[in-house]
Each structure stands twice: as structure tokens, then as C-alpha cells.
N, C-alpha and C positions, 0 to 999 in steps of 0.2 A: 767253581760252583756254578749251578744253571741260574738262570733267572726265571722268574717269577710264568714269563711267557713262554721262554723255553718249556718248562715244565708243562703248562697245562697243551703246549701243541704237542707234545711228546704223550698226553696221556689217550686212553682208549677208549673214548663213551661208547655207552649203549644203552640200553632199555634196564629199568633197575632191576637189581637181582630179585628183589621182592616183587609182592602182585601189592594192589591197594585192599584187592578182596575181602581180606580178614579186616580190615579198619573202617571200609566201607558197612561188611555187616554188624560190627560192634555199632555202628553210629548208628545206624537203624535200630539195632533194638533196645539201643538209648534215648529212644525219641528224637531222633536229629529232623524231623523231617514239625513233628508239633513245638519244638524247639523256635526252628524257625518262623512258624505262623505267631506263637507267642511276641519272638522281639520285631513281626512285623507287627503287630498288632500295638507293644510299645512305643511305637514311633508314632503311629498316626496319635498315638495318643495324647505324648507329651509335644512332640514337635511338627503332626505332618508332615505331607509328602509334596515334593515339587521335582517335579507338575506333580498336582492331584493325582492322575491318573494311574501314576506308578506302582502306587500300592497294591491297584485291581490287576495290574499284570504284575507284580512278584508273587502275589499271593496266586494267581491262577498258574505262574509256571511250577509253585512249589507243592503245589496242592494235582497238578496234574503229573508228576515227575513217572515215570514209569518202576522205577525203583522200590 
């Protein structure tokens, strides 16, 4: 019987047979993107952010996201 290591140097990766495409546009037009501005928005609320500053740049990269 192989071992554990054998096995995965014996197997053949590549690029997954799926795309993320269809999951990505499900999460968009599930609100994934107001999603996130919300539990950023919880945080500063209940517990702030450290450093301060953090929250003006997640919120500017999620709010600027091309997507």
C-alpha cells in the first residue's frame, strides 16, 4: 500500500476544473460588496480599529474594488 506522500507526489495538479466566475457573480448580486462596508462599519463600532487608520483604507479598497 502507498503512503500518504507517495500518493500526493504521484498525483497531477492543475488549475481547477471549475472557474470561480459563477460564485463570484452570485456574491455580487448578493450584496457581497454592501456586505462588507456593513461588518466594516460594525467594528469600528463595537471595538475599533488598530491603528485607526485601517478602517479608511479597507473601506477605500472595498468601496473602490473594480468588480
Amino acid at each position: 500500500m502507498a503512503s500518504i506522500p507517495e500518493i500526493f507526489a504521484s498525483m497531477a495538479y492543475g488549475p481547477a476544473p471549475e472557474s470561480a466566475k459563477p460564485a463570484e457573480e452570485w456574491l455580487d448580486r448578493h450584496g457581497r460588496r454592501a456586505a462588507a462596508l456593513r461588518e466594516i462599519e460594525k467594528i469600528s463600532a463595537h471595538h475599533g480599529w488598530i491603528p485607526a487608520h485601517a478602517e479608511a483604507r479597507l473601506r477605500a479598497a472595498v468601496e473602490s474594488r473594480p468588480d
